[in-house]
OpenMM code with the backbone's topology and positions (N, CA, C; nanometers):
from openmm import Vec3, app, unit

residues = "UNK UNK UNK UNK UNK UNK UNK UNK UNK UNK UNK UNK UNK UNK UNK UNK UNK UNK UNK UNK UNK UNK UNK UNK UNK UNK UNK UNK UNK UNK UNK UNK UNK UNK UNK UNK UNK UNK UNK UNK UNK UNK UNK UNK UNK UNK UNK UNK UNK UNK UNK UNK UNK UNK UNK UNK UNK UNK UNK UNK UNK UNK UNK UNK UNK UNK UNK UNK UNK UNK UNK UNK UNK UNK UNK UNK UNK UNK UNK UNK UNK UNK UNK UNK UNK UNK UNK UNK UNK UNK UNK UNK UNK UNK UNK UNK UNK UNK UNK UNK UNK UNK UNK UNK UNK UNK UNK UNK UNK UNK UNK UNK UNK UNK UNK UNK UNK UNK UNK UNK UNK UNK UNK UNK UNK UNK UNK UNK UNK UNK UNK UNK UNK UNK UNK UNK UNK UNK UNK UNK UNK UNK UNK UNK UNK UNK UNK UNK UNK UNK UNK UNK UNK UNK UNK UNK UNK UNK UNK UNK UNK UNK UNK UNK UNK UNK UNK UNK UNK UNK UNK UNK".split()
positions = [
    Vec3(0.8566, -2.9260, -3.4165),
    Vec3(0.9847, -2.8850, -3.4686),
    Vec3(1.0916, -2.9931, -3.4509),
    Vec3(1.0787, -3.1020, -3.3938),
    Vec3(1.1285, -3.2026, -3.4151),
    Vec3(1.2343, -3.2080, -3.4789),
    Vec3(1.1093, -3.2332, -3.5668),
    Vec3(1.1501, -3.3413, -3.7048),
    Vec3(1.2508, -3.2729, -3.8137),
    Vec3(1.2747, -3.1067, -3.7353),
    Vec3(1.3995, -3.0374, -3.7819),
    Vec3(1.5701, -3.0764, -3.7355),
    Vec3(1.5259, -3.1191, -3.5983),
    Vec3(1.6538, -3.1504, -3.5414),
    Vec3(1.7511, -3.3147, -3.5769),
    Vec3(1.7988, -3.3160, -3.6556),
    Vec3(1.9077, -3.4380, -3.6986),
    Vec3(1.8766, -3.5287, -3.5807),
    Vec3(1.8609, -3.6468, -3.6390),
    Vec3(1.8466, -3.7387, -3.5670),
    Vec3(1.9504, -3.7780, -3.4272),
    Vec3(2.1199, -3.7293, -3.4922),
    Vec3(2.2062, -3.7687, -3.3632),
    Vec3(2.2066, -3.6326, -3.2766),
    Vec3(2.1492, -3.5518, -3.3368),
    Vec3(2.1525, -3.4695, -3.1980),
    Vec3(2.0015, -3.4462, -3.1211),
    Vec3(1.9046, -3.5330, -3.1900),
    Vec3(1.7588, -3.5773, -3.1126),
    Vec3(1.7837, -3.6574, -2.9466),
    Vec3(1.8709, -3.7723, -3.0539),
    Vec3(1.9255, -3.8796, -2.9132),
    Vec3(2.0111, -3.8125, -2.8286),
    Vec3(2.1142, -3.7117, -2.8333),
    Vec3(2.1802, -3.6572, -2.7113),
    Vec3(2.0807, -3.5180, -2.6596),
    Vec3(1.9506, -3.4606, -2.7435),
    Vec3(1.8741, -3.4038, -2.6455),
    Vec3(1.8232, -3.5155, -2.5554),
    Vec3(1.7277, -3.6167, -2.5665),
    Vec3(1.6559, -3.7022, -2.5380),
    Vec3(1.7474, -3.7618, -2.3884),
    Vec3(1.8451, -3.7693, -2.4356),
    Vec3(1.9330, -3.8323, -2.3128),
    Vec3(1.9703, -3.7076, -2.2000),
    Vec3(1.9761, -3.6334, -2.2448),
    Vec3(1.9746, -3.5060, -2.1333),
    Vec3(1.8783, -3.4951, -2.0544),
    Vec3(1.7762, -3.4647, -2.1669),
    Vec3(1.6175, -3.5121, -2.0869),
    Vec3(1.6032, -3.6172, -1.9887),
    Vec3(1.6798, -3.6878, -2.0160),
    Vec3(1.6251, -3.8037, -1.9198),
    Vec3(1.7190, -3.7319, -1.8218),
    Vec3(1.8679, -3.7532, -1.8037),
    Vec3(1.9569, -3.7295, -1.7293),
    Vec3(1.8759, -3.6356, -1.6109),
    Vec3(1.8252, -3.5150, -1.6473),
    Vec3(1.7458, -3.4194, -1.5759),
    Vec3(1.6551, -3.4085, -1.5536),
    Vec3(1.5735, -3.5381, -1.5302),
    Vec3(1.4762, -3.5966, -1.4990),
    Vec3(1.4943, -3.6684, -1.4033),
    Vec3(1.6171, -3.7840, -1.4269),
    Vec3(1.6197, -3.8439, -1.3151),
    Vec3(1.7592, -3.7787, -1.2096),
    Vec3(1.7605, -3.6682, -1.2355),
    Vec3(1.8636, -3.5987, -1.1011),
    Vec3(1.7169, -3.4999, -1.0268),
    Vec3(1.6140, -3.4676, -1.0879),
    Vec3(1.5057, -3.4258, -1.0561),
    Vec3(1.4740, -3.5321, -0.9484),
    Vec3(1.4094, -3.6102, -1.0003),
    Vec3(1.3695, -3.7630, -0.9127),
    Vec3(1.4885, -3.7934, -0.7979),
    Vec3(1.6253, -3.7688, -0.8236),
    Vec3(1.6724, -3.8276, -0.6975),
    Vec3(1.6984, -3.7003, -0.5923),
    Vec3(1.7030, -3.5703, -0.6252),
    Vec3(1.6766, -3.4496, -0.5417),
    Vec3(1.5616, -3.4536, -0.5019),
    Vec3(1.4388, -3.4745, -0.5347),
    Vec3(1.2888, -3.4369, -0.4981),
    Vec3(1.2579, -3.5741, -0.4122),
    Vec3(1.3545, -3.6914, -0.3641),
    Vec3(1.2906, -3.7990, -0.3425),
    Vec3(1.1823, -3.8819, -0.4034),
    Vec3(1.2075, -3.8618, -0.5132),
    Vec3(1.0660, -3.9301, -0.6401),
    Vec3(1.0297, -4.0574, -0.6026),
    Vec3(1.1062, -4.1615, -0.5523),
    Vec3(1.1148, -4.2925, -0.4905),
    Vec3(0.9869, -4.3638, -0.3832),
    Vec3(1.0243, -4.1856, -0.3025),
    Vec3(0.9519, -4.2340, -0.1612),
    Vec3(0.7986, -4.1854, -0.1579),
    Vec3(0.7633, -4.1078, -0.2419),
    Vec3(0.6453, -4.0129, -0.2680),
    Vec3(0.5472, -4.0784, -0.2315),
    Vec3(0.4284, -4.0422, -0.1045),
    Vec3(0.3577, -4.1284, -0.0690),
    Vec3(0.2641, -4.1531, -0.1648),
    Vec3(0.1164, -4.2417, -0.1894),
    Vec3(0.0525, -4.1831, -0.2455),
    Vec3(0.0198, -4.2917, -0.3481),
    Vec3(0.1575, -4.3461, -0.4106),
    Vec3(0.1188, -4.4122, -0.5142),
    Vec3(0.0446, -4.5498, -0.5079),
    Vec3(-0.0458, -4.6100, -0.4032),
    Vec3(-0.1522, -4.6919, -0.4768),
    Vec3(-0.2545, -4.6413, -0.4276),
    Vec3(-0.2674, -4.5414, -0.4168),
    Vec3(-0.3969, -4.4926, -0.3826),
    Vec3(-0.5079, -4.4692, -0.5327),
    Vec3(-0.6404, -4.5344, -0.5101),
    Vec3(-0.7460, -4.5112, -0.6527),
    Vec3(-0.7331, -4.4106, -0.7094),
    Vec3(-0.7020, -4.3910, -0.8530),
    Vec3(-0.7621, -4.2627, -0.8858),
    Vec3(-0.8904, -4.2230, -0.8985),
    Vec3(-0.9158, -4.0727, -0.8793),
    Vec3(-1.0289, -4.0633, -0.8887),
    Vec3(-1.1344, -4.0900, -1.0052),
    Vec3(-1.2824, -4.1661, -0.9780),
    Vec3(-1.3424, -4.2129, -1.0988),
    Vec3(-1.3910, -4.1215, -1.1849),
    Vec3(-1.4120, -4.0198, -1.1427),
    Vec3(-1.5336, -3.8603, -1.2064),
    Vec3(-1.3863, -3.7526, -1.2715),
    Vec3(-1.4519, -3.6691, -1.3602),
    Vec3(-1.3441, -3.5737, -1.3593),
    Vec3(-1.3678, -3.4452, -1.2585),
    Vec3(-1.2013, -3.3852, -1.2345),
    Vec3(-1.2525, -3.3409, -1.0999),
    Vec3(-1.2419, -3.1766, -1.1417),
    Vec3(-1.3269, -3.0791, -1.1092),
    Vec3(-1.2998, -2.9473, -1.1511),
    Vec3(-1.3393, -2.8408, -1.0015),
    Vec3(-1.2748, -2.7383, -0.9516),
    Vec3(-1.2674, -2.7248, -0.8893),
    Vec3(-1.4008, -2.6268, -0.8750),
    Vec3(-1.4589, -2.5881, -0.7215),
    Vec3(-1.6196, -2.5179, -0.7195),
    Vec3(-1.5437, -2.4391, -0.6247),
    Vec3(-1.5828, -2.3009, -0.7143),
    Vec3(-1.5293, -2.1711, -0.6239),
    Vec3(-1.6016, -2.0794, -0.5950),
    Vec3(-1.8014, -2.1043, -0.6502),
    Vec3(-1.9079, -2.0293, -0.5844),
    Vec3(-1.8616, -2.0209, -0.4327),
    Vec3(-1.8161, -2.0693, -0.3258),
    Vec3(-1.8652, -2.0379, -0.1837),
    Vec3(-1.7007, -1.9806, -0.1690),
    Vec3(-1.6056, -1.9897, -0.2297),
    Vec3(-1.4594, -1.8877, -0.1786),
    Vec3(-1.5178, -1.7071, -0.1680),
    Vec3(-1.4020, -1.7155, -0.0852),
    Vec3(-1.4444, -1.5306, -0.0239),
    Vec3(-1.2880, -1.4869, -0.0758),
    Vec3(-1.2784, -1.3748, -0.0980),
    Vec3(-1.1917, -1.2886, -0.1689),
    Vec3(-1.1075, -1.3677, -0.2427),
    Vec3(-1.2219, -1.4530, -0.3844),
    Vec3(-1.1416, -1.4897, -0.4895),
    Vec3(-1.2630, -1.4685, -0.5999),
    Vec3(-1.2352, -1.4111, -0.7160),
    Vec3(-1.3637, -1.4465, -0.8108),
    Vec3(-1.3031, -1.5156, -0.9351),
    Vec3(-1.3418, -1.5750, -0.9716),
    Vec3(-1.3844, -1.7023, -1.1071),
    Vec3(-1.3747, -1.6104, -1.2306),
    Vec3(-1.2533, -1.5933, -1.2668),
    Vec3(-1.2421, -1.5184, -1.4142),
    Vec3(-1.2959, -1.6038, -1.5399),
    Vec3(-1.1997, -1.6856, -1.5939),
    Vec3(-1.2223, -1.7868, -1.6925),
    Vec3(-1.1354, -1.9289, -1.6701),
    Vec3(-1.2270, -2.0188, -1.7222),
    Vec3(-1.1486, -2.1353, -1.7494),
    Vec3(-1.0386, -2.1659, -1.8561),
    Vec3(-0.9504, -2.1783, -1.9003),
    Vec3(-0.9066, -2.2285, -2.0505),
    Vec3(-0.8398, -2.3910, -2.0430),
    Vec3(-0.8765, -2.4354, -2.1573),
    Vec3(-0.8325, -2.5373, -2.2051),
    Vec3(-0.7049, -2.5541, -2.2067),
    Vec3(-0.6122, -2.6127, -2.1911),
    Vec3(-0.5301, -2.6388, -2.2255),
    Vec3(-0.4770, -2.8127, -2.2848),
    Vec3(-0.3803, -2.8283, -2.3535),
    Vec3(-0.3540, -2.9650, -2.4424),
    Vec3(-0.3966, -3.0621, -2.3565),
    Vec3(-0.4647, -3.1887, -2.3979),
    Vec3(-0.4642, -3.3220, -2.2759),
    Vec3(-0.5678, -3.3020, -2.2625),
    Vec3(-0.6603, -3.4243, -2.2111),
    Vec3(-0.7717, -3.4461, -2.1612),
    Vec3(-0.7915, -3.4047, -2.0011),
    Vec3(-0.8946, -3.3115, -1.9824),
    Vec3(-0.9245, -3.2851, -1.8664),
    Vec3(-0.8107, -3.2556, -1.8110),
    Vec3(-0.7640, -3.0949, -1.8531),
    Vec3(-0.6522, -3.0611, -1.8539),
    Vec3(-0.7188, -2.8634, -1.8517),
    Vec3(-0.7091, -2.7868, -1.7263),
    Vec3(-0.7223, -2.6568, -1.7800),
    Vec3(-0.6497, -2.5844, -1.6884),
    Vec3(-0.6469, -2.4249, -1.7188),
    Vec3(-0.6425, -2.3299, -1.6181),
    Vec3(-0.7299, -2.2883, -1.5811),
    Vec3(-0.7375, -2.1887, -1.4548),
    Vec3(-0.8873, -2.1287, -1.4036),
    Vec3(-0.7753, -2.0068, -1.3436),
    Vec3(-0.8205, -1.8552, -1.4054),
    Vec3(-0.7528, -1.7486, -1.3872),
    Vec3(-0.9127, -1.6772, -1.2695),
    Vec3(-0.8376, -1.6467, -1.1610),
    Vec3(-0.8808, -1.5826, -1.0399),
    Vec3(-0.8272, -1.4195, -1.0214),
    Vec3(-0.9321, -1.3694, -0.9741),
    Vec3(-0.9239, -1.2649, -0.8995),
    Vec3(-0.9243, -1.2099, -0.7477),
    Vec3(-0.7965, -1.1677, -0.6699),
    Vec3(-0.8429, -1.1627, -0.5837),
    Vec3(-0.9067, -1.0422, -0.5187),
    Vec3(-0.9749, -1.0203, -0.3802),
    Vec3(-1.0570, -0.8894, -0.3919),
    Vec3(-0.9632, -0.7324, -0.3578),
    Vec3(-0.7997, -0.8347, -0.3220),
    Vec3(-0.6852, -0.7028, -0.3353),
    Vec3(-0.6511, -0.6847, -0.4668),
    Vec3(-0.6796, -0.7608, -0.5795),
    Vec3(-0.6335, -0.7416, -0.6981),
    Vec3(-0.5356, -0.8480, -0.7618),
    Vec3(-0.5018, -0.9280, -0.6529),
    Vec3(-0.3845, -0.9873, -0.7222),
    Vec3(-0.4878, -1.0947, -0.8118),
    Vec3(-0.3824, -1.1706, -0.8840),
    Vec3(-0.4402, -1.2535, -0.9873),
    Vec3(-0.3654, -1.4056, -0.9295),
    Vec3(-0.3865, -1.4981, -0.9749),
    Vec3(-0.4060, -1.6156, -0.9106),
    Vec3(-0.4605, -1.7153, -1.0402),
    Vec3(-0.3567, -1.8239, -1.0794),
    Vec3(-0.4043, -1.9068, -1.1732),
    Vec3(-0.3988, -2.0588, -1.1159),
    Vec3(-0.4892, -2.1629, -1.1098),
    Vec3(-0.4681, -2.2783, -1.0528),
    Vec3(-0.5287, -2.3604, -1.1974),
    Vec3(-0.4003, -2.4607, -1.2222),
    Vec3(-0.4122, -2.5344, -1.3458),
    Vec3(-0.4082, -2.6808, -1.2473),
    Vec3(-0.5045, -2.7369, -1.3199),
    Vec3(-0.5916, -2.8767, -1.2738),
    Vec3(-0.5410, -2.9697, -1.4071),
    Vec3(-0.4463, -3.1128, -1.3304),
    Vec3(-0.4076, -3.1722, -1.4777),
    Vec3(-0.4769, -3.2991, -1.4204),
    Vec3(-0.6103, -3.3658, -1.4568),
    Vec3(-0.6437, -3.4823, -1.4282),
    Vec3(-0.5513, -3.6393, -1.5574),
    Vec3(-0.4733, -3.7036, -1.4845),
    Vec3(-0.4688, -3.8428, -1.5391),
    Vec3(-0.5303, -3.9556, -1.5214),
    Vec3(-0.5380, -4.0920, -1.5770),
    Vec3(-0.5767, -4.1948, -1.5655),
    Vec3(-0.5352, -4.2578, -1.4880),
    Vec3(-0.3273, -4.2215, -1.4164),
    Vec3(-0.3284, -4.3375, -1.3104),
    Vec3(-0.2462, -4.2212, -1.2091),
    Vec3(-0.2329, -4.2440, -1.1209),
    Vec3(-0.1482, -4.1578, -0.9685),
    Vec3(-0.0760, -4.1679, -1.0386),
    Vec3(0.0168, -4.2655, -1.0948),
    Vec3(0.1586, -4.2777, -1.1025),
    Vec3(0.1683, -4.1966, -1.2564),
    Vec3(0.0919, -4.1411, -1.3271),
    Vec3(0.0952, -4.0111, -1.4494),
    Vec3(0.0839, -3.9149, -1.3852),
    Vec3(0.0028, -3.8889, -1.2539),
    Vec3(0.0041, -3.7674, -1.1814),
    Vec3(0.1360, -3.7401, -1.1263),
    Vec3(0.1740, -3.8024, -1.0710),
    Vec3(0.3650, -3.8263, -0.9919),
    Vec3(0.4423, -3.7391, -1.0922),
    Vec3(0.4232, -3.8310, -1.1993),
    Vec3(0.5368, -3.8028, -1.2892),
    Vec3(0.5282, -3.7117, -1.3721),
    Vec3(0.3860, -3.6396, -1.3737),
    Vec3(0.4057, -3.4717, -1.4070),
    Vec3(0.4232, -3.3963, -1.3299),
    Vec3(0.4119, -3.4093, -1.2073),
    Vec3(0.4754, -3.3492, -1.0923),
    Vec3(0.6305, -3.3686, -1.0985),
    Vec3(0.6888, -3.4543, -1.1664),
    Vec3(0.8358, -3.4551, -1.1516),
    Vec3(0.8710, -3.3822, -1.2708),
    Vec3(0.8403, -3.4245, -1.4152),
    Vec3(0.8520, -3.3351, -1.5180),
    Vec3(0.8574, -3.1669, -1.4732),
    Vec3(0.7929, -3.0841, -1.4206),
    Vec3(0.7668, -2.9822, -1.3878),
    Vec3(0.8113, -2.9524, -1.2868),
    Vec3(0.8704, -3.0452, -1.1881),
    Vec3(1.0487, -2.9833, -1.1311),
    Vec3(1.1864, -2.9939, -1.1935),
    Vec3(1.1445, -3.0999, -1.3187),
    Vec3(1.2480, -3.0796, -1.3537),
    Vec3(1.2976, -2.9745, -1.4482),
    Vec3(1.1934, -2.9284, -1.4641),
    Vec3(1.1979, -2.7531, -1.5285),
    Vec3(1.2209, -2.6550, -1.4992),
    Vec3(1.2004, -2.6782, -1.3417),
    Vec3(1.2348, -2.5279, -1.2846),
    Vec3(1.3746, -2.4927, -1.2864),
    Vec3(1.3820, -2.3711, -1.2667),
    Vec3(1.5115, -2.3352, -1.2979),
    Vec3(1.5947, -2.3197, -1.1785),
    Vec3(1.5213, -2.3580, -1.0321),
    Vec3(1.6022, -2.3947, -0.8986),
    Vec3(1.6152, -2.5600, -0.8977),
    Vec3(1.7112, -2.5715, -0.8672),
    Vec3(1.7544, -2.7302, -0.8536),
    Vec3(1.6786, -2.8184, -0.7849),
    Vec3(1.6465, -2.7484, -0.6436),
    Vec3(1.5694, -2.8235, -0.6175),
    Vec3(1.4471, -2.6979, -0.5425),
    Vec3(1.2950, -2.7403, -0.5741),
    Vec3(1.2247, -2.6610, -0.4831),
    Vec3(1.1918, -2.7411, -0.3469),
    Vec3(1.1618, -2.6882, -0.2228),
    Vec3(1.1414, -2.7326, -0.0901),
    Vec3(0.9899, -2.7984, -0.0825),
    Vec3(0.9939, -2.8703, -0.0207),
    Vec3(0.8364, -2.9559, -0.0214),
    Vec3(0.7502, -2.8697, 0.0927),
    Vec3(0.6672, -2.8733, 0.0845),
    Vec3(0.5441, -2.7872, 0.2048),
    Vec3(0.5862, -2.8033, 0.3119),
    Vec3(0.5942, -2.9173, 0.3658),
    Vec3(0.6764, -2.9425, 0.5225),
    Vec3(0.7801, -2.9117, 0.5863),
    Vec3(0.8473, -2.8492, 0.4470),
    Vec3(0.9976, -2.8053, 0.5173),
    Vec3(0.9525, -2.6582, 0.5130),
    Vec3(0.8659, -2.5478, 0.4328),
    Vec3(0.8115, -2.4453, 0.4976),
    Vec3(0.7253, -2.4295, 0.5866),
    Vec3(0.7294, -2.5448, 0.6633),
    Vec3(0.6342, -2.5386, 0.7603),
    Vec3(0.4887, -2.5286, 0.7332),
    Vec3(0.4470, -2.5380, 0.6237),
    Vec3(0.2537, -2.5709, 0.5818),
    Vec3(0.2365, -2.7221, 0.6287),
    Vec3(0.0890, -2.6760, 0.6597),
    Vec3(-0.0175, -2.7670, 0.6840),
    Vec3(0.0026, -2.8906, 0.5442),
    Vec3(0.0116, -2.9827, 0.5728),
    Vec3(-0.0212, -3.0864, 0.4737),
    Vec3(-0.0930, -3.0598, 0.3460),
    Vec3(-0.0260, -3.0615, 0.2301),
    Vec3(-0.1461, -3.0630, 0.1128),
    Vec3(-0.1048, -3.1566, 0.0079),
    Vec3(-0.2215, -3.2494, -0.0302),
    Vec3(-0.2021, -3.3977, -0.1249),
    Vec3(-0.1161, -3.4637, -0.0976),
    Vec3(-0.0814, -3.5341, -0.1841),
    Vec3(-0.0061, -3.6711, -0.1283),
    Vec3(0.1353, -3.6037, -0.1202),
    Vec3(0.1941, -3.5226, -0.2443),
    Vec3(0.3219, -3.5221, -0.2234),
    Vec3(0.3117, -3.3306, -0.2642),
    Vec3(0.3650, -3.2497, -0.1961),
    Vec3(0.3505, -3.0785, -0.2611),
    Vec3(0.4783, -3.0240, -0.2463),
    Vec3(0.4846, -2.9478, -0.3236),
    Vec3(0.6568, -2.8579, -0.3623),
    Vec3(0.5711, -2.7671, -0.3546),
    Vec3(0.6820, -2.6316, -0.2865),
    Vec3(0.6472, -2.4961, -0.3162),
    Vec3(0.7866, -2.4111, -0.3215),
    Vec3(0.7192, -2.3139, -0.3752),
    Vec3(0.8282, -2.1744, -0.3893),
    Vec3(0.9328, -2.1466, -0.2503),
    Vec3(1.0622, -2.0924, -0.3107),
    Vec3(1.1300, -2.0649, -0.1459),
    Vec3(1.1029, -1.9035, -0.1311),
    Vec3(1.0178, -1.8357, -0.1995),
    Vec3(1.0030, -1.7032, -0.1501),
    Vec3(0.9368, -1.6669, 0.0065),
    Vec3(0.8613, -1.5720, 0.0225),
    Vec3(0.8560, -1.5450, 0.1685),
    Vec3(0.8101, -1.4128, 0.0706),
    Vec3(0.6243, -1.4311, 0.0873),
    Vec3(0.5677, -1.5261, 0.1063),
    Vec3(0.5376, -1.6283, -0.0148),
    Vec3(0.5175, -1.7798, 0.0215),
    Vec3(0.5178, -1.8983, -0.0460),
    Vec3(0.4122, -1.8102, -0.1671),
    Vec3(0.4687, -1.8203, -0.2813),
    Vec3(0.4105, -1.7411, -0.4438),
    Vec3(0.3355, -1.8935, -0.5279),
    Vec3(0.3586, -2.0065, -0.4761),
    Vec3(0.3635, -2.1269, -0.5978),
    Vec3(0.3496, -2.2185, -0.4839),
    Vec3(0.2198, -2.3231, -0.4685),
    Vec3(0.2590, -2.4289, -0.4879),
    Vec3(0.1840, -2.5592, -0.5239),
    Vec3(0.2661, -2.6826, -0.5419),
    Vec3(0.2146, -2.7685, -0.6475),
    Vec3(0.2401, -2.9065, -0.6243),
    Vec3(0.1229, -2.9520, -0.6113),
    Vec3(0.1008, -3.0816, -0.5401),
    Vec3(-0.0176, -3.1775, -0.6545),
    Vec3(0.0570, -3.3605, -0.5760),
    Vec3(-0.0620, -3.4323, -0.6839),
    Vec3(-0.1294, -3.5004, -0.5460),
    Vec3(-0.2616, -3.5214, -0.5423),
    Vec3(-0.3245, -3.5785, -0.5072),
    Vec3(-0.3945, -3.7095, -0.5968),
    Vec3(-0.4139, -3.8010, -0.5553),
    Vec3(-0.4619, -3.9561, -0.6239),
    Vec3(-0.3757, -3.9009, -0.7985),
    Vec3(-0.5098, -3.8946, -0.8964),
    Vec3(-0.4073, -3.8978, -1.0170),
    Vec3(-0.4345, -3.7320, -1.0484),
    Vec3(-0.4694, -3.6612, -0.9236),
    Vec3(-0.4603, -3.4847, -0.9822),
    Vec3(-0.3331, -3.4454, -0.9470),
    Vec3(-0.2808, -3.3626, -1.0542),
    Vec3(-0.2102, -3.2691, -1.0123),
    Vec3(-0.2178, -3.1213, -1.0732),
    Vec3(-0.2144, -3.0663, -0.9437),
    Vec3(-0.2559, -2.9223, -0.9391),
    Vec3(-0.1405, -2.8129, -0.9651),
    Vec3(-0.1274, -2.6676, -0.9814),
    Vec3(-0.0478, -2.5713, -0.9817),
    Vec3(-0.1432, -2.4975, -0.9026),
    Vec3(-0.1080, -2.3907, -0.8106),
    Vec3(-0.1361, -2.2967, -0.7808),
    Vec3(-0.0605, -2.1521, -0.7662),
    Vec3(-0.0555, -2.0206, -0.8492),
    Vec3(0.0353, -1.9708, -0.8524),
    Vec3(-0.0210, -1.8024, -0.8516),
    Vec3(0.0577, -1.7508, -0.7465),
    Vec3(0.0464, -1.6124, -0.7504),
    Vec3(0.0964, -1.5673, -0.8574),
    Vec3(0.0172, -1.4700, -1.0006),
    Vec3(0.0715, -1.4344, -1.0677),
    Vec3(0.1408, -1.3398, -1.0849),
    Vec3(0.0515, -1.1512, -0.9993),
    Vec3(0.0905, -1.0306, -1.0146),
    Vec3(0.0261, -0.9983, -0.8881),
    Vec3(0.0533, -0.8691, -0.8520),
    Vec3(-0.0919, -0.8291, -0.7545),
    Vec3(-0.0006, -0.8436, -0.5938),
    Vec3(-0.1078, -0.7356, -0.5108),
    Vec3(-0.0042, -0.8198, -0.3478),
    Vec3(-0.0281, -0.8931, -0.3511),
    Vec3(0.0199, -0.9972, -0.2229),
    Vec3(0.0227, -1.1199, -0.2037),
    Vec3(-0.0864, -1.1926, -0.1376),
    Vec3(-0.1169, -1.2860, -0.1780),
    Vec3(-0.2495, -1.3568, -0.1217),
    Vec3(-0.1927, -1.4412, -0.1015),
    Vec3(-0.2754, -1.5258, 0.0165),
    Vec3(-0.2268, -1.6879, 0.0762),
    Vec3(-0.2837, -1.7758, -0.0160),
    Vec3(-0.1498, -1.8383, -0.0760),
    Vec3(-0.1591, -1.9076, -0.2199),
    Vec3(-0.1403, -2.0524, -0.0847),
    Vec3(-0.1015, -2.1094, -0.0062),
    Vec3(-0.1433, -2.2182, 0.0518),
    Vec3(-0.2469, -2.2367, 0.1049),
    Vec3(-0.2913, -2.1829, 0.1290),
    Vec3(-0.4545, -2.1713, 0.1795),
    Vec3(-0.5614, -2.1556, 0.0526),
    Vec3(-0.5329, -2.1294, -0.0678),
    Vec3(-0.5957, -2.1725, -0.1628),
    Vec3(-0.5567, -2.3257, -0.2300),
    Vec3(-0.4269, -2.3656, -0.2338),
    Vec3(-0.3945, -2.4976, -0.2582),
    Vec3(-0.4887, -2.5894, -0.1491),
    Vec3(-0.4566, -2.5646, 0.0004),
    Vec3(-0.5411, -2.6578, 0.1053),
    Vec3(-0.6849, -2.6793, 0.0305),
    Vec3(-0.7292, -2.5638, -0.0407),
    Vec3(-0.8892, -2.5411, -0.0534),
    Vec3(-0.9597, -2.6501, -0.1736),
    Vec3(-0.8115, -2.6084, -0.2893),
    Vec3(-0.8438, -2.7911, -0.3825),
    Vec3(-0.8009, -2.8918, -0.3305),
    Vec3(-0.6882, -2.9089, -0.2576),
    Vec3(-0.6551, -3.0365, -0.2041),
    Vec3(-0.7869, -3.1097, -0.1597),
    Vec3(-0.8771, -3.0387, -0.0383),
    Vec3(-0.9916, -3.0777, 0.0200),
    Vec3(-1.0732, -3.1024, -0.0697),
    Vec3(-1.0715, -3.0651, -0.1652),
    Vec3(-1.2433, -3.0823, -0.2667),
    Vec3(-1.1451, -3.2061, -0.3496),
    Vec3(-1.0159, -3.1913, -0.4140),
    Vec3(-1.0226, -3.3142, -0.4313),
    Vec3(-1.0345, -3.4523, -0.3822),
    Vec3(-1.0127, -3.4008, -0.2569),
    Vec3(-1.0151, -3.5422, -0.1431),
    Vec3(-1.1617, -3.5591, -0.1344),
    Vec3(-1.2414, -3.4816, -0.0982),
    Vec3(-1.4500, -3.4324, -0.0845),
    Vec3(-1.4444, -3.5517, -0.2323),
    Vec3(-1.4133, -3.5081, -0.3191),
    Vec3(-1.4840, -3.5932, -0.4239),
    Vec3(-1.4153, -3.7492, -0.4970),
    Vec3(-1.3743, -3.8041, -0.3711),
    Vec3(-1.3071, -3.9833, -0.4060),
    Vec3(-1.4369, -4.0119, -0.3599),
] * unit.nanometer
topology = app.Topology()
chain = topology.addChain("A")
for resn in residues:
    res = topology.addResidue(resn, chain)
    for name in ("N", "CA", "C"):
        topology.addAtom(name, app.Element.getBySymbol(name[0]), res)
């Protein structure tokens, strides 16, 4: 739908875009993000959820982009649980869809794992400020992951993030 919008008001979306991109980047510390020369990974990476206990393997879907999907979960209280896997070619495309996708949210800034007090997950992870943590979303080498409570009580959505973090790290 573009190619509907007049060209001078393309360039003052485009420049907004950026604008809120890079106030994203200087709230989220985009600068300091560890991580970035680390290899990406050589294989594509998809996550193995035969041996998880109170989660079952609904469907995969495709989504746009190469090696790019969701994987919709069940948990055995009912809740539902979607973890979208975005593999790129370099860390530094993984970063920066991790920044794109704060700069969307509609809180200014979300809190990184460490300041809710979680265990370490990937190189750099944002999560939800609810109570309990509903979302969160981290890149490791050039993955970056979502993990998100959808409906349902609440399940420990960091303890399923820890669970890809590890298999993506298992498979460098």
């Amino acid at each position: 739908m573009a190619w509907m919008i007049p060209p001078e008001q393309r360039r003052t979306a485009d420049a907004t875009t950026d604008s809120i991109r890079a106030t994203a980047g200087r709230v989220h510390g985009f600068d300091t993000w560890p991580g970035r020369n680390s290899p990406p990974l050589a294989d594509s990476f998809a996550p193995d959820y035969r041996d998880w206990r109170n989660l079952d393997f609904i469907e995969r879907r495709a989504l746009p982009g190469e090696r790019t999907f969701a994987d919709d979960l069940t948990a055995d209280n009912g809740a539902h649980v979607e973890i979208r896997v975005m593999q790129y070619p370099t860390v530094a495309q993984a970063h920066e869809a991790l920044l794109e996708m704060l700069a969307m949210t509609m809180i200014l800034r979300l809190p990184d794992c460490g300041e809710r007090g979680l265990e370490p997950i990937g190189d750099v992870c944002f999560c939800s400020p609810a109570d309990p943590v509903v979302a969160v979303h981290f890149a490791r080498a050039n993955v970056f992951v979502r993990v998100e409570h959808l409906d349902g009580p609440p399940v420990d959505v960091p303890a399923i993030a820890r669970e890809i973090d590890r298999q993506v790290t298992a498979s460098r």
